[in-house]
ROKOL-546725 format. One record per residue (C-alpha): residue in three letters; x, y, z negated; residue number from 1. Coordinates in pm, 1 decimal. Example, Ala and Ser with C-alpha at 12.3 -4.5 7.8 and 13.67 -1.06 7.14 Angstrom:
  rest         u         v         w   nr
   ALA    1230.0    -450.0    -780.0    1
   SER    1367.0    -106.0    -714.0    2
END
This chain:
  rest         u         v         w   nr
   UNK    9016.6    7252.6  -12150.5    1
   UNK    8751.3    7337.7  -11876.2    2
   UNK    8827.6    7665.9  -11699.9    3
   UNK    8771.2    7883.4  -11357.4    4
   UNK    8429.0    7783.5  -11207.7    5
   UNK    8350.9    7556.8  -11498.0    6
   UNK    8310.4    7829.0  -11667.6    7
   UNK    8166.0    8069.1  -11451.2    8
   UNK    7873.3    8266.5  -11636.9    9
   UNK    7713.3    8410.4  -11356.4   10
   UNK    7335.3    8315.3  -11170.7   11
   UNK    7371.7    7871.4  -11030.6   12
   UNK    7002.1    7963.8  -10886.0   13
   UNK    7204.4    7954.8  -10501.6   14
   UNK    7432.9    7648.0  -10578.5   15
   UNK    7243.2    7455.7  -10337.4   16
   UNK    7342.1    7731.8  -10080.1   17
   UNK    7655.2    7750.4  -10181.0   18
   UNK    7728.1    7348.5  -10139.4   19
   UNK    7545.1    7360.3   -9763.6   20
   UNK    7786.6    7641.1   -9649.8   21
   UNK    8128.0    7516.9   -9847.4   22
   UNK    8159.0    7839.8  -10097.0   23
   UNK    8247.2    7884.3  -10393.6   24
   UNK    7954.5    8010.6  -10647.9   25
   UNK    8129.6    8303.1  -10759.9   26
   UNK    8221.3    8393.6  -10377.8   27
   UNK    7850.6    8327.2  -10260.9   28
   UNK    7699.0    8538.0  -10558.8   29
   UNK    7924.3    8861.7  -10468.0   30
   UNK    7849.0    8822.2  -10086.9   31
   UNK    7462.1    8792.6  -10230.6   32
   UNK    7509.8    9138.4  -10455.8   33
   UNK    7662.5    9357.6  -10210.0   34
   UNK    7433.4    9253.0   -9968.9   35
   UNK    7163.1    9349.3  -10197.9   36
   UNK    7359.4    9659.1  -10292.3   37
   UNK    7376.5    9751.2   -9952.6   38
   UNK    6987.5    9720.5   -9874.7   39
   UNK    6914.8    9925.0  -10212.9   40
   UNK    7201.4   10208.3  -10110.4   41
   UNK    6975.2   10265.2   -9834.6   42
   UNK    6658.7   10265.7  -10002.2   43
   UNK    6846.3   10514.1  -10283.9   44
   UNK    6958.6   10742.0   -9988.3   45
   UNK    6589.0   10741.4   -9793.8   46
   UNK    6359.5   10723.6  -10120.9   47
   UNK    6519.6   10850.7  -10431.2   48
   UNK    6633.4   11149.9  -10277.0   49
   UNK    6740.6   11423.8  -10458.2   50
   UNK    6496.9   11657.2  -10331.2   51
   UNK    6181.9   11390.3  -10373.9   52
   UNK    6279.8   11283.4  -10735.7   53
   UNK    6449.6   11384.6  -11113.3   54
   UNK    6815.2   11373.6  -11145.7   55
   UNK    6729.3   11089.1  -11429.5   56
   UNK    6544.5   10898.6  -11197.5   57
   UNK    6834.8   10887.9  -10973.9   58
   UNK    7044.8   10785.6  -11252.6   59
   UNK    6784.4   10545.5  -11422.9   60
   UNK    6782.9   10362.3  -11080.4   61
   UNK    7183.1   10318.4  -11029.1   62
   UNK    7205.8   10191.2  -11371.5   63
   UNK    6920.0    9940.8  -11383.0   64
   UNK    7013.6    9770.9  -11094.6   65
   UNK    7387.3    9842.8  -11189.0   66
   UNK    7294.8    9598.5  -11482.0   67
   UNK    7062.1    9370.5  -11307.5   68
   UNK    7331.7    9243.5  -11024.3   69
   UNK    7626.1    9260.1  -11301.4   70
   UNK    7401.9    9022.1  -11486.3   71
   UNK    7363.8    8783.8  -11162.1   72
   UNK    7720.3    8814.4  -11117.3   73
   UNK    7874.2    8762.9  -11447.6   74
   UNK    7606.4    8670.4  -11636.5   75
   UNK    7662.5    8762.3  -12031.6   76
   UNK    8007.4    8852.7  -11947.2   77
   UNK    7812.0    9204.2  -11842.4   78
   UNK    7850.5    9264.5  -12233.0   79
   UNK    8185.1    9352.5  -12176.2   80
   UNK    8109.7    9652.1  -11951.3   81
   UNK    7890.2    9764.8  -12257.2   82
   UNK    8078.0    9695.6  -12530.3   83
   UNK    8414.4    9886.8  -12400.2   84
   UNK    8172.1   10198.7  -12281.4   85
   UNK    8019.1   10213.8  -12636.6   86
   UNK    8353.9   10229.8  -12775.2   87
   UNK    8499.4   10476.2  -12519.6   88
   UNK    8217.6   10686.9  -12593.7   89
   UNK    8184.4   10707.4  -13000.8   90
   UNK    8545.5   10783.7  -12979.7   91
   UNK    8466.1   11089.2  -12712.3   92
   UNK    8169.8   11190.8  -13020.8   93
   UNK    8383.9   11169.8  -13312.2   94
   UNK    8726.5   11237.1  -13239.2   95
   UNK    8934.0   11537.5  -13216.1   96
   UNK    8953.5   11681.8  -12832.1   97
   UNK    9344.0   11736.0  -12863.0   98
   UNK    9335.3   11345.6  -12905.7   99
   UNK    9045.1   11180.3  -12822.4  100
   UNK    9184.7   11080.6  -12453.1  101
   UNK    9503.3   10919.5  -12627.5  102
   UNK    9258.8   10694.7  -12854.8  103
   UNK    9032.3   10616.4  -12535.4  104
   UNK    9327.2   10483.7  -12335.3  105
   UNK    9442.5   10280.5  -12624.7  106
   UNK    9111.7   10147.4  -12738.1  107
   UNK    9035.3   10053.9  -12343.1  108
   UNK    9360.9    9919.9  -12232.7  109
   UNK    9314.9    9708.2  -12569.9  110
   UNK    8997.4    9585.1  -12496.0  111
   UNK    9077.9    9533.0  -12124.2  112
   UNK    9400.0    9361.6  -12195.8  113
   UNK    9237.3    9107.5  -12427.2  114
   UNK    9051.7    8974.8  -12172.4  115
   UNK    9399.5    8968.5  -11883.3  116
   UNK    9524.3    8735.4  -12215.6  117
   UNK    9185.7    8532.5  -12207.1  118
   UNK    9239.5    8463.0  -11841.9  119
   UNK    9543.8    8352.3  -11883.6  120
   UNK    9441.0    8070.0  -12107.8  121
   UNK    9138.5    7948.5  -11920.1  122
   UNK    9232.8    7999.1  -11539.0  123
   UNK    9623.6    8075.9  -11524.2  124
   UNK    9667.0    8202.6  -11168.5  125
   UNK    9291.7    8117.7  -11069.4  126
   UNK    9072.4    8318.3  -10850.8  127
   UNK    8748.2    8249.0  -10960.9  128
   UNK    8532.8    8597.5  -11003.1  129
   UNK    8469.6    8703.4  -11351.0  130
   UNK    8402.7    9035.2  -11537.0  131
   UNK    8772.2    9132.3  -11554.5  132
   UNK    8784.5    9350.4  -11230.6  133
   UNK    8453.9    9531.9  -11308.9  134
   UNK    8639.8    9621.1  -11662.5  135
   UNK    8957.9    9720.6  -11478.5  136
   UNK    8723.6    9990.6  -11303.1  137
   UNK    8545.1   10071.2  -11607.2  138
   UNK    8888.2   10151.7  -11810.3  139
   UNK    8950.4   10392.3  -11480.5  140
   UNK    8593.9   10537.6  -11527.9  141
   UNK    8629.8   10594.3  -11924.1  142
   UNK    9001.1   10653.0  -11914.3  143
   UNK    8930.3   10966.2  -11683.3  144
   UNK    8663.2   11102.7  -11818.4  145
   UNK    8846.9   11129.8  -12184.0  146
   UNK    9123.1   11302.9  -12009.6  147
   UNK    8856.3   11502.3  -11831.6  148
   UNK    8718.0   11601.3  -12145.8  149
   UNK    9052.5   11652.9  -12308.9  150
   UNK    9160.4   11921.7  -12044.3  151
   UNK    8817.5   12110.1  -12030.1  152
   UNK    8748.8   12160.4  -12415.9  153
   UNK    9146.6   12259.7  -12544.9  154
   UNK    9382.8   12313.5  -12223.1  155
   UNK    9359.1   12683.9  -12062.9  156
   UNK    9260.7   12606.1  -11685.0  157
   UNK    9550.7   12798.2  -11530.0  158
   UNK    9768.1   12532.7  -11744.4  159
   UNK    9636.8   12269.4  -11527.9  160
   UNK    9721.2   12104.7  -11160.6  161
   UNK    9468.5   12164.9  -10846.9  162
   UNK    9336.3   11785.6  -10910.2  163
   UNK    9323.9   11831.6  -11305.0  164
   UNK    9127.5   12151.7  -11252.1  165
   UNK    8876.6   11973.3  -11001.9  166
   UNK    8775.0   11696.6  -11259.0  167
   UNK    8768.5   11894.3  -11580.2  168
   UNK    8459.6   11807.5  -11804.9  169
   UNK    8323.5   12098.5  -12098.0  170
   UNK    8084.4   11878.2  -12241.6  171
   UNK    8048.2   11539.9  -12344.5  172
   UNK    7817.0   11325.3  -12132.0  173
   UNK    7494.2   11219.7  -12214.4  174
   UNK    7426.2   10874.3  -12275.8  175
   UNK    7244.6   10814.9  -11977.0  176
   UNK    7488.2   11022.5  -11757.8  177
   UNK    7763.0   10795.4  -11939.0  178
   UNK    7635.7   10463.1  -11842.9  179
   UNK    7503.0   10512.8  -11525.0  180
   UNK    7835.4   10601.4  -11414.1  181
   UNK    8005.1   10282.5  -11581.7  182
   UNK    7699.2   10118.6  -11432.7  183
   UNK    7600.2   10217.6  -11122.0  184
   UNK    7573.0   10014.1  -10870.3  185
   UNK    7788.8   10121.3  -10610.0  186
   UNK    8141.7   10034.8  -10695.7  187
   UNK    8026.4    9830.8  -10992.9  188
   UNK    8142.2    9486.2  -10841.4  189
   UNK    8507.6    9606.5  -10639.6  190
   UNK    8547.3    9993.0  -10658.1  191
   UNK    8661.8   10231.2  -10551.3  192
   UNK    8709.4   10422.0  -10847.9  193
   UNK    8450.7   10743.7  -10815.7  194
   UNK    8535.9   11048.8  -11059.7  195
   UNK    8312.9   11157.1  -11251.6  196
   UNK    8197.7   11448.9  -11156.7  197
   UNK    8218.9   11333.2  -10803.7  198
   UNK    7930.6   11100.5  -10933.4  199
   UNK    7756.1   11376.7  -11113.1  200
   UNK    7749.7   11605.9  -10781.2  201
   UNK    7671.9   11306.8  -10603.9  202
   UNK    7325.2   11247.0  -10830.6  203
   UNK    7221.0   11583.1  -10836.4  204
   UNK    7286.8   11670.4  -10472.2  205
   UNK    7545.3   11948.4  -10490.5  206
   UNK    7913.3   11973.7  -10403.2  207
   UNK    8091.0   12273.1  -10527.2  208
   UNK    8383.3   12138.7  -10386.7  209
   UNK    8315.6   12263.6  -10037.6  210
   UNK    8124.8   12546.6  -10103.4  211
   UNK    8091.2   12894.6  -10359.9  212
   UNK    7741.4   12789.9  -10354.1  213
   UNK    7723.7   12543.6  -10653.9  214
   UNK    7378.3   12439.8  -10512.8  215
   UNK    7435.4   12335.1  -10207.3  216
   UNK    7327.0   12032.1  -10093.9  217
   UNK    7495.0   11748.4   -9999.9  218
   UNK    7492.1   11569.7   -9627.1  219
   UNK    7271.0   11250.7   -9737.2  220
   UNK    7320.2   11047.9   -9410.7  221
   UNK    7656.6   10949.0   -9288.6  222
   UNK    7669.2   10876.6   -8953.4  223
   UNK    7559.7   10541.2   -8869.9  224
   UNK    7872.5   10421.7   -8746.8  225
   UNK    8074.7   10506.9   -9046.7  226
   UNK    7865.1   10249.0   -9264.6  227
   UNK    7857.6   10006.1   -8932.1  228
   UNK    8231.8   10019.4   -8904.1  229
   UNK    8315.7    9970.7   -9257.6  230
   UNK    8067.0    9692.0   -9275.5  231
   UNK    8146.9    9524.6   -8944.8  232
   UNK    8515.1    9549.6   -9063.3  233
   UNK    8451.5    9385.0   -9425.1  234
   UNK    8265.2    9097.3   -9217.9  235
   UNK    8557.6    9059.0   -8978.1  236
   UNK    8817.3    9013.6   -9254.5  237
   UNK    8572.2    8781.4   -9456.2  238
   UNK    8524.9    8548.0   -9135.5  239
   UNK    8939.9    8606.0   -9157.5  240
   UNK    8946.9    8464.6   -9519.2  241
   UNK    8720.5    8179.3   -9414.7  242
   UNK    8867.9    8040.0   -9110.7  243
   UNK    9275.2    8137.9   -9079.3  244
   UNK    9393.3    8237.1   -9396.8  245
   UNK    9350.0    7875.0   -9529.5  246
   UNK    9587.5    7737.5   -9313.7  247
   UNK    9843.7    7962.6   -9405.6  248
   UNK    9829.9    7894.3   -9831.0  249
   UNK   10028.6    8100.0  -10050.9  250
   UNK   10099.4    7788.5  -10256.2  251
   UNK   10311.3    7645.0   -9995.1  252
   UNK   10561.6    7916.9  -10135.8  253
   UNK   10648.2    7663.9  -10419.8  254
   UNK   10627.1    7334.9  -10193.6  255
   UNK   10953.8    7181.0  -10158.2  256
   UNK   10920.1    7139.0   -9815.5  257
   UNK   10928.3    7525.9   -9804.8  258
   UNK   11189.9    7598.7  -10028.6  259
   UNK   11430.3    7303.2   -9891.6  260
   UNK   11372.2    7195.3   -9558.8  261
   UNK   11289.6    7545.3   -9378.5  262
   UNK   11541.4    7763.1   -9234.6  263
   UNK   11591.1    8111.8   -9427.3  264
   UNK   11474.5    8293.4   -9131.8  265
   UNK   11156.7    8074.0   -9099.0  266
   UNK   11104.7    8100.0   -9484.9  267
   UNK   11081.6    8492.0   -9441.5  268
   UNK   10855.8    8493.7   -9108.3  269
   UNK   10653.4    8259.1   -9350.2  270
   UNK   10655.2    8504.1   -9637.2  271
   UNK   10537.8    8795.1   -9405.8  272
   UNK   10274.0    8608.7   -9280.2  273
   UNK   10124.8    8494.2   -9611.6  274
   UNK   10169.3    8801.9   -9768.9  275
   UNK    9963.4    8968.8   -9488.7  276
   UNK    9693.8    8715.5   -9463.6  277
   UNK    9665.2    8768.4   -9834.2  278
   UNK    9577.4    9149.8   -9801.9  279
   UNK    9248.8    9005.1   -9605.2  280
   UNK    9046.1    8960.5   -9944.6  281
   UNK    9076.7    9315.3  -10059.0  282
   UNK    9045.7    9473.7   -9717.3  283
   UNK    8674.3    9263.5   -9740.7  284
   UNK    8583.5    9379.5  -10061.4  285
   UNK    8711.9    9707.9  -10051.4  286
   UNK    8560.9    9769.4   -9672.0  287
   UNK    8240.4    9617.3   -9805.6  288
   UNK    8224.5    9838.7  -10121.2  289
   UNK    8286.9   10158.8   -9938.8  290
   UNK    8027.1   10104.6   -9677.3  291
   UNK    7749.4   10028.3   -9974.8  292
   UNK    7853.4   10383.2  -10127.8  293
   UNK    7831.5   10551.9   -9784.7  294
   UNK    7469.0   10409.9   -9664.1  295
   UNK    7389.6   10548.6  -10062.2  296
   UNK    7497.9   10892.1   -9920.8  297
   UNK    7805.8   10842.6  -10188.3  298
   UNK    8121.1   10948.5  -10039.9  299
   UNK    8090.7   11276.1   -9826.2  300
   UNK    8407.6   11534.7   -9847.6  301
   UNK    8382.9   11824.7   -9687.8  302
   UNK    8439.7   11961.9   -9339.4  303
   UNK    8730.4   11835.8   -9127.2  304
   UNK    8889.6   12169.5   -8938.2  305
   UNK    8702.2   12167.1   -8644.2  306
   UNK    8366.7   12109.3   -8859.0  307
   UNK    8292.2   11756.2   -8832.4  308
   UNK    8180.9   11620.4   -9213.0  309
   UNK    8415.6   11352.3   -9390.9  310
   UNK    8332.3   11060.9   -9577.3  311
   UNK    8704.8   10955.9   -9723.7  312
   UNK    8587.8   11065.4  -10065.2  313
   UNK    8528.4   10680.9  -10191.0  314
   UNK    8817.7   10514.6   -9986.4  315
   UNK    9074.1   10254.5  -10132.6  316
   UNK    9275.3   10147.3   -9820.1  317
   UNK    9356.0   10342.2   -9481.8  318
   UNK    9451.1    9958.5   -9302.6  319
   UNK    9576.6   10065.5   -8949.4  320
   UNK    9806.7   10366.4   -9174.8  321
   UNK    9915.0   10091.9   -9416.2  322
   UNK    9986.9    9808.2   -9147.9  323
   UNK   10157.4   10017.8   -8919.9  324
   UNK   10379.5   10268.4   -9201.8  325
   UNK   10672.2   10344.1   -9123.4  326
   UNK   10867.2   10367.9   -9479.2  327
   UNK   10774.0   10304.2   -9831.3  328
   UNK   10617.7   10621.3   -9927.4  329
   UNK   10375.2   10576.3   -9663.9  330
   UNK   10300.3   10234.0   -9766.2  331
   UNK   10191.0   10310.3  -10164.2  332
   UNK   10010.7   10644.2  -10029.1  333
   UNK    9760.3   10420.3   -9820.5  334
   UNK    9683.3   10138.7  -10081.5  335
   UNK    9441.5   10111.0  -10341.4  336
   UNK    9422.1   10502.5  -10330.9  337
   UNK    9143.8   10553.0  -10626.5  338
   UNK    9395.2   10410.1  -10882.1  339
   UNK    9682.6   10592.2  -10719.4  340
   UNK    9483.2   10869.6  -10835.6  341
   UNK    9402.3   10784.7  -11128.3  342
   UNK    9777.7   10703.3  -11244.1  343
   UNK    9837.7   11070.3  -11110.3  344
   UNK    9576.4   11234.2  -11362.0  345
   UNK    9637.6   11039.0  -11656.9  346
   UNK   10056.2   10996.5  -11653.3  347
   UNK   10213.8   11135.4  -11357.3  348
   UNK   10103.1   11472.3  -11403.5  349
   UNK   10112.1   11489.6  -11786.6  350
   UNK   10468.3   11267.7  -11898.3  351
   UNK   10712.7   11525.8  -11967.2  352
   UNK   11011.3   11299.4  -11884.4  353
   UNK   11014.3   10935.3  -11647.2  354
   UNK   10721.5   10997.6  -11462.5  355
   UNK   10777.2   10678.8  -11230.8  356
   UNK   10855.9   10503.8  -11477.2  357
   UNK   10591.7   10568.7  -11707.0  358
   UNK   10324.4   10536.8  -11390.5  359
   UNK   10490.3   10207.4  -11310.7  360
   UNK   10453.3   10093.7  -11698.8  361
   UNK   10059.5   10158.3  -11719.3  362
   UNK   10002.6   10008.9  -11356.8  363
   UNK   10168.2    9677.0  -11460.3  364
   UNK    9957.3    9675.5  -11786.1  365
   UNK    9665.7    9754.7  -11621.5  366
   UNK    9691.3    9495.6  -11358.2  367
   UNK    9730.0    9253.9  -11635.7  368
   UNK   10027.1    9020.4  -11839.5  369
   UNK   10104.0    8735.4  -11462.3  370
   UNK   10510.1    8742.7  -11461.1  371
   UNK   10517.7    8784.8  -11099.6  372
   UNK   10316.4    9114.6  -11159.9  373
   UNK   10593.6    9242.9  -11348.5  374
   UNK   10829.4    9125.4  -11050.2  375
   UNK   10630.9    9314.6  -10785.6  376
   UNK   10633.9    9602.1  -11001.1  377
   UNK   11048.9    9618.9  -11084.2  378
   UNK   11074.8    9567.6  -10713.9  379
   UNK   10851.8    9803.3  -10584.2  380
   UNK   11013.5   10071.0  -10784.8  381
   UNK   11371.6    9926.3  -10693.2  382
   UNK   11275.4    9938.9  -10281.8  383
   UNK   11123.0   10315.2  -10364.9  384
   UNK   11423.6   10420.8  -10474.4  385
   UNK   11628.1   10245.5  -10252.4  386
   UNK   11402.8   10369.8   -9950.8  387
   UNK   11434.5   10723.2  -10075.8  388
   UNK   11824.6   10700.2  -10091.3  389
   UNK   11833.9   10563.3   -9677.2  390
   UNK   11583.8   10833.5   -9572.7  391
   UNK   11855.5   11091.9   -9708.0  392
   UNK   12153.6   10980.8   -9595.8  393
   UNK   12078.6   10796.1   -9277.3  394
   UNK   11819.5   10930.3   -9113.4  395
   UNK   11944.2   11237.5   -9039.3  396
   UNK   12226.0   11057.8   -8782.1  397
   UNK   11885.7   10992.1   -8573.6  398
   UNK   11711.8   11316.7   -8557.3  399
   UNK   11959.5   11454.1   -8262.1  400
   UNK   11722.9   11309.5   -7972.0  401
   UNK   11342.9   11182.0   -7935.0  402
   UNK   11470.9   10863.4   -7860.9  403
   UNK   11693.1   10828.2   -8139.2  404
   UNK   11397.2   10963.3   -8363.2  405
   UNK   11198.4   10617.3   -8245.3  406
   UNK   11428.4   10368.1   -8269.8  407
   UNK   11430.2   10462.8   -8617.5  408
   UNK   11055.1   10461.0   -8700.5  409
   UNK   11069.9   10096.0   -8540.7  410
   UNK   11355.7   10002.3   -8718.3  411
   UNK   11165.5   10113.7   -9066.2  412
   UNK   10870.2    9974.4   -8958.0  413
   UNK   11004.1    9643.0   -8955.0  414
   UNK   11223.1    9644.1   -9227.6  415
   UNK   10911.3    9800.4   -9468.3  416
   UNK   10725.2    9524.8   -9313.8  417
   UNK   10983.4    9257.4   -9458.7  418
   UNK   11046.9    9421.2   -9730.4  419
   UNK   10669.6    9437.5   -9830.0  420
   UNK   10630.5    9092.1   -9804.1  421
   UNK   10929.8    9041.1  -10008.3  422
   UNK   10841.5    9292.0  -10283.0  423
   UNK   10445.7    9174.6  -10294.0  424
   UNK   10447.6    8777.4  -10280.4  425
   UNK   10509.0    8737.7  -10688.0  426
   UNK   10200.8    8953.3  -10688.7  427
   UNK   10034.5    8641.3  -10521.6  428
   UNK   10183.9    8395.3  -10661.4  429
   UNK   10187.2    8496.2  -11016.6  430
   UNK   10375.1    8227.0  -11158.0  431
   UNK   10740.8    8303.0  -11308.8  432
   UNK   10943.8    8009.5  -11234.0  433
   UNK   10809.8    8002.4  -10846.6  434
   UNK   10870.6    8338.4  -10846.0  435
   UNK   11245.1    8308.8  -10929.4  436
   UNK   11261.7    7988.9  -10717.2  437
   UNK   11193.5    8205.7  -10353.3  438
   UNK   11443.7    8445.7  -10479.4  439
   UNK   11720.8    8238.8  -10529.7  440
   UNK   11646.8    8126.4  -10203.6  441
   UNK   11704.3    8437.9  -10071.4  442
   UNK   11975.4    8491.4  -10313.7  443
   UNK   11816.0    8804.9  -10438.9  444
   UNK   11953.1    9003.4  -10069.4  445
   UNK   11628.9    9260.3  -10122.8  446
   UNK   11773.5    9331.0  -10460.6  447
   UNK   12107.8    9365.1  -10377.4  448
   UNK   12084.1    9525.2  -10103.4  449
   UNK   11861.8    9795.8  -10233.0  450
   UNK   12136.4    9863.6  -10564.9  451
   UNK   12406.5    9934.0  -10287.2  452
   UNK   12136.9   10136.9  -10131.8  453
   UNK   12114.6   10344.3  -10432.8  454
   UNK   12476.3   10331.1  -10552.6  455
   UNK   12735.7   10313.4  -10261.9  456
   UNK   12512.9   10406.4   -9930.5  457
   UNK   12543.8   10806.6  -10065.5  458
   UNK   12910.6   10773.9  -10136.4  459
   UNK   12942.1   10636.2   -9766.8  460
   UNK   12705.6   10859.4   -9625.4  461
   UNK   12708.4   11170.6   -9800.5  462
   UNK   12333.6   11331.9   -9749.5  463
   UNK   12354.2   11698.7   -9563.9  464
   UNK   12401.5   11958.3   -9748.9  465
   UNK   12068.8   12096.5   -9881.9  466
   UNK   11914.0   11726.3   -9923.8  467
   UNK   11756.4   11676.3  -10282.3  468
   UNK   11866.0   11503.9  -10558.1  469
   UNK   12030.9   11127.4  -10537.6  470
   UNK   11823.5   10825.7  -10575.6  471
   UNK   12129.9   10713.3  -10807.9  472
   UNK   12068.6   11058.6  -10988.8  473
   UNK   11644.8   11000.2  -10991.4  474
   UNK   11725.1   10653.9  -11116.2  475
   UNK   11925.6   10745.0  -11412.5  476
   UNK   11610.8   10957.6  -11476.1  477
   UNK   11385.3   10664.8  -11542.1  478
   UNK   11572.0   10492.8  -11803.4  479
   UNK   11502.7   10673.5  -12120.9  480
   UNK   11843.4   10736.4  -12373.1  481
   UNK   11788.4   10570.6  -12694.2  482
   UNK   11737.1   10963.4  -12868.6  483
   UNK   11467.0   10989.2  -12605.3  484
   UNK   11273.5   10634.4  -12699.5  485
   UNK   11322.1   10738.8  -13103.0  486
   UNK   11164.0   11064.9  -13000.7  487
   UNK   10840.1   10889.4  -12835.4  488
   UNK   10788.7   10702.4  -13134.4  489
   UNK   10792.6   10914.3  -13398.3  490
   UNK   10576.9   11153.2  -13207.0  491
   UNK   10337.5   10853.6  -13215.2  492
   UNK   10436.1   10790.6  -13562.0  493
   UNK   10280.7   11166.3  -13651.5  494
   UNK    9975.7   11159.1  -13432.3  495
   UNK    9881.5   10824.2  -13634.3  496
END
């Protein structure tokens, strides 16, 4: 059966380009978009200006071409997009607020994870660009405005958290204020996620965030060198992808040469390197996307303390913070922060019981059905814990001096650093069986040695008095008791 880019539905009008410069299609057509994106952002910041034209101009604009460049992209796979919105929003129409964001994330994850299942069939572990990330964003777009909704037409506001009460919604959206946000053109292609009524503010040039005055205007022009860094960054790592990272292939992870001939401790340096070269594509896109929302004006924050203005407010990676953490926490705080978000609005905040667990759950589905998904995912909860469980009993034997204080932030540094890579590389890798393979190699030591982490190391080391909770004891939280799973589905029984 033909798959990848034998099926790729998106424009062939720059194949000849694409053969003279040894890309891919797909890869040439989104360099082709954002570039495009990037020359309309500023044309959208300098001419469609708030102040010079409607607020349905604005949006008319970021949808059309929204559309247009989806359509270059992905071709009639841009149907998708539309499809899953018109769903999302008859259900907002017709169903009952006290459910209606329930049905939304069912009907989206549905409809999203349909097409993680097509993928699988035509392009198992394949890279070639098609309209599934675009849809992941969209189920973040839909998803959060449902819950949105939910919260501002039946939930009392002083029920609510600080970042629940910032995105509440008290009417449904028009069609046109609907769309162009699944549409616009901004984050279409790679994200960052934008919230909704970040977008709305954004269109009609106000920001109540910062101010009592709901009509005051937005800073339209980032500083030149905020879009120039971003975009000189996204270039650097792209010239990255195109020249180093091929030598160092993550598919040499299941060569036998790899897994019988190389020494353990050359197998790991191996694994770290990979792993970190591998970061390079989404540091380009996510670079790239951010500096096409900042030259559109999109992305300004507020006031820093000493007055300067901030434009973090569409920002999916803090690289130097994530290269250089030193622990765990620090590490998932600095990646893909939009759908860290996102999880935080629509489960963390709201599951009664096994929050983490819950968070980790919907993550893993969204990301889609790859086994070594699911393996990053069990680890990365595993290390959290495990991380969480050192912190409190050890680290306190290295807070007596400035020096001692250091050697343990180097010490963590590393060890998150090898412990990343061995956590993330079934992420990359995808396959099951390969998956296993490394491990066993390693005879599972992360694993193991992040159980006695969370079992023995506070028996050993006692944490001080006045230290929270156990990992053992936050662990035991996660798995629900067989009452508690009967309880979740016949409360799902009755809302059906």
């Amino acid at each position: 059966m033909a798959g990848g880019r034998a099926l790729y539905a998106g424009s062939r009008v720059f194949q000849w380009l694409a053969n003279f410069v040894g890309l891919p299609i797909d890869q040439l057509n989104f360099i082709i978009s954002q570039s495009v994106m990037l020359l309309l952002a500023v044309l959208y910041r300098k001419v469609l200006r708030h102040q010079n034209v409607s607020v349905e101009t604005r949006q008319i604009f970021t949808l059309s071409c929204g559309i247009a460049l989806g359509y270059f992209c992905f071709g009639h796979q841009i149907s998708h997009l539309c499809v899953q919105g018109t769903l999302a929003y008859i259900v907002m129409n017709n169903v009952n607020p006290e459910i209606l964001h329930r049905r939304v994330l069912f009907i989206s994850m549905l409809y999203l994870s349909s097409l993680h299942l097509l993928r699988l069939q035509y392009e198992f572990g394949g890279w070639t660009l098609d309209i599934t990330g675009p849809v992941m964003i969209a189920t973040q777009k839909v998803t959060s405005i449902a819950f949105s909704l939910h919260d501002g037409l039946t939930r009392p506001e002083d029920k609510l958290t600080v970042h629940q009460r910032k995105h509440i919604i008290k009417r449904i959206p028009t069609m046109l204020e609907f769309f162009s946000y699944i549409f616009h053109f901004q984050t279409l292609l790679c994200g960052p996620l934008v919230f909704y009524n970040d977008y709305i503010d954004f269109v009609k040039g106000t920001n109540p965030q910062v101010s009592k005055n709901p009509e005051e205007v937005f800073i339209e022009s980032p500083p030149p060198k905020q879009v120039v860094r971003k975009l000189a960054g996204s270039i650097f790592f792209g010239l990255f992808l195109i020249f180093v990272v091929p030598f160092f292939p993550v598919n040499y992870l299941k060569d036998p040469k790899y897994l019988y001939e190389t020494s353990w401790y050359g197998q790991l340096l191996y694994l770290v390197i990979c792993t970190s070269f591998a970061r390079c594509k989404y540091y380009h896109a996510w670079l790239l996307g951010e500096a096409v929302a900042n030259a559109s004006g999109l992305g300004f924050n507020g006031f820093t303390t000493d007055g300067k203005p901030k434009w973090d407010l569409v920002s999916n990676i803090d690289i130097l913070k994530f290269e250089l953490s030193l622990n765990v926490r620090d590490t998932v705080k600095t990646w893909n922060k939009s759908t860290q978000q996102w999880l935080k609005m629509i489960v963390y905040d709201r599951a009664p019981t096994h929050k983490t667990l819950l968070t980790f759950l919907l993550s893993a589905l969204w990301h889609g059905f790859y086994p070594g998904y699911y393996f990053t995912f069990f680890g990365g909860a595993l290390f959290t814990m495990a991380a969480r469980s050192v912190r409190r009993s050890i680290r306190p034997y290295f807070q007596s001096s400035r020096q001692m204080a250091f050697v343990y932030d180097i010490i963590t540094c590393l060890s998150t650093k090898v412990g990343l890579a061995y956590i993330v590389f079934p992420f990359v890798i995808v396959e099951f069986y390969a998956s296993l393979q490394v491990y066993w190699n390693f005879y599972f030591i992360g694993h193991i040695l992040s159980i006695i982490a969370i079992f023995l190391l506070p028996k050993v080391f006692p944490p001080p008095e006045g230290q929270s909770k156990s990992a053992r004891e936050e662990m035991d939280k996660l798995i629900p008791t067989a009452s508690e799973i009967n309880r979740f589905f016949q409360s799902r029984k009755a809302l059906n």
